[in-house]
Backbone bond lengths (Angstrom), bond angles and torsions (degrees), N, CA, C in turn:
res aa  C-N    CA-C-N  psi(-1)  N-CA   C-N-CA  omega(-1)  CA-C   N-CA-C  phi
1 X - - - 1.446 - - 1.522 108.31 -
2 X 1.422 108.03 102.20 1.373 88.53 -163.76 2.011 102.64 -133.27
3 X 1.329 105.89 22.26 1.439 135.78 167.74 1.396 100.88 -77.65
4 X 1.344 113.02 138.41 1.589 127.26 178.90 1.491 102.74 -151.51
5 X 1.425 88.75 106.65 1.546 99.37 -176.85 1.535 119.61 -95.91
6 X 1.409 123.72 130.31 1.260 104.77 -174.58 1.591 109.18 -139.20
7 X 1.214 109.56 137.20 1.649 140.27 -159.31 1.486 118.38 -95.25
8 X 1.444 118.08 122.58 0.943 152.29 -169.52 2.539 89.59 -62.79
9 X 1.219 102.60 152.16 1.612 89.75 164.62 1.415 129.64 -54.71
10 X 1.399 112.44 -38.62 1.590 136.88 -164.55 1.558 88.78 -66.15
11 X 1.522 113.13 -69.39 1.536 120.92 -177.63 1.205 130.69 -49.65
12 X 1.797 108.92 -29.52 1.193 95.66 149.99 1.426 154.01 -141.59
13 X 1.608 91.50 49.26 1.864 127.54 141.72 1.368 104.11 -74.01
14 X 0.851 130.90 -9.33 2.015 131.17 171.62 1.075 100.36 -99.02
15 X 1.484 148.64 -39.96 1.209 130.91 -172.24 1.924 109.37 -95.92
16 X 1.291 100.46 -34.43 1.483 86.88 152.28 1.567 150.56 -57.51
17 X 1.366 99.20 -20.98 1.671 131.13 162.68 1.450 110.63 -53.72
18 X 1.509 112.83 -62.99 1.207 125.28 -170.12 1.772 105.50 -80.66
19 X 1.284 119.52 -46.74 1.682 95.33 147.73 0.611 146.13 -3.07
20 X 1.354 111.26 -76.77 1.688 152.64 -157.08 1.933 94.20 -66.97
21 X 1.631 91.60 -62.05 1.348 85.23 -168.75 1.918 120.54 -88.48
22 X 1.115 96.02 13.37 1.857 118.53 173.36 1.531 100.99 -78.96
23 X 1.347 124.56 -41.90 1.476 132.20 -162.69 1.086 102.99 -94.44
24 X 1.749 116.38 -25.10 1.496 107.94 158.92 1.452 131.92 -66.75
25 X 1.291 99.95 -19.56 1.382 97.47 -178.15 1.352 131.99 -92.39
26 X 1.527 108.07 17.79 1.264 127.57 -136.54 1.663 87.69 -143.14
27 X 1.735 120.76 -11.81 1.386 127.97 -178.76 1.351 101.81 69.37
28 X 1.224 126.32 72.42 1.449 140.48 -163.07 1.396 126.07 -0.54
29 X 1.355 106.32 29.46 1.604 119.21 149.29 1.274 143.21 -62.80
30 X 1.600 108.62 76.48 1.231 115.98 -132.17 2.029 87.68 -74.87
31 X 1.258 134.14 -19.65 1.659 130.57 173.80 1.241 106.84 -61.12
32 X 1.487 107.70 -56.50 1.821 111.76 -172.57 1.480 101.88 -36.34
33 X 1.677 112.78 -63.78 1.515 119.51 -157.71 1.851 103.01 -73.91
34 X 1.239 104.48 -27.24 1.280 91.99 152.04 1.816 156.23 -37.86
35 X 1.620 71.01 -63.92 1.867 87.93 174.24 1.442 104.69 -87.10
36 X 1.375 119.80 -15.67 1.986 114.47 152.33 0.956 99.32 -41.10
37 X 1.532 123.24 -86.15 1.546 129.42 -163.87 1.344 138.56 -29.09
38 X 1.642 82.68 -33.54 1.384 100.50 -172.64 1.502 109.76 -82.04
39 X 1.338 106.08 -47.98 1.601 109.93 164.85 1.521 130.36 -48.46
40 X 0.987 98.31 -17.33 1.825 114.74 -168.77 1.142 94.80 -85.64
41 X 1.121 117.95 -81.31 1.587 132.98 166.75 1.469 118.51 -21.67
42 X 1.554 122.65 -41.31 1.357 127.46 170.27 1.643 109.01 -53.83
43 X 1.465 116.75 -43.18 1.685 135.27 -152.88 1.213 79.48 -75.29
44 X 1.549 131.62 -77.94 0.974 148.87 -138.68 1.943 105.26 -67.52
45 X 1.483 108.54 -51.29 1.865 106.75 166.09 1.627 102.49 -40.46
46 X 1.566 107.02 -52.46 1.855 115.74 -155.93 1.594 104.86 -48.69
47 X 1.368 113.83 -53.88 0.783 124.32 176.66 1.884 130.47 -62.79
48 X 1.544 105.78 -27.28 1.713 119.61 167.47 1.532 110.95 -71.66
49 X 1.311 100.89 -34.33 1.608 110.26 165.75 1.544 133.87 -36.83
50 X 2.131 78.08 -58.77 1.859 86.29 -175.53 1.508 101.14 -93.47
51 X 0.882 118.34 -12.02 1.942 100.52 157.35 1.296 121.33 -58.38
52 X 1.324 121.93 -57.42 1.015 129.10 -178.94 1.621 126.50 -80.35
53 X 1.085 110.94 21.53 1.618 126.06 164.08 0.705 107.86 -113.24
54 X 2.155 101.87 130.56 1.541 113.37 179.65 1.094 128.78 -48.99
55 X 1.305 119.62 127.36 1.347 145.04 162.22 1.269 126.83 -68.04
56 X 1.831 103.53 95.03 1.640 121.64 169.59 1.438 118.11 -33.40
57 X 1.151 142.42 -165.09 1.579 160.48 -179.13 1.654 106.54 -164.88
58 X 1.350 110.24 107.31 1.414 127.86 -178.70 1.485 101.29 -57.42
């Protein structure tokens, strides 16, 4: 992981928002919604992966 993203103030009062309300949904378990994230995020690379791998010709 070698991307370092870095946020404007606005961007990140928006991503703290969505935090905020991720851990709510999670009954303010802020680990649970954690290791969600983290899982999601796994699906979601797997899948950026196989798009972006060259594509054979049958």
């Amino acid at each position: 992981m070698d991307l370092i993203v870095r946020l404007d103030s606005r961007q990140e009062a928006a991503l703290q928002a969505v935090a905020h309300k991720f851990i709510a949904l999670h009954k303010g378990d802020a680990v649970k919604a954690l290791k969600e994230m983290i899982v999601l995020n796994g699906h979601l690379q797997g899948r950026l992966d196989g798009l972006q791998a060259p594509r054979r010709r049958p």
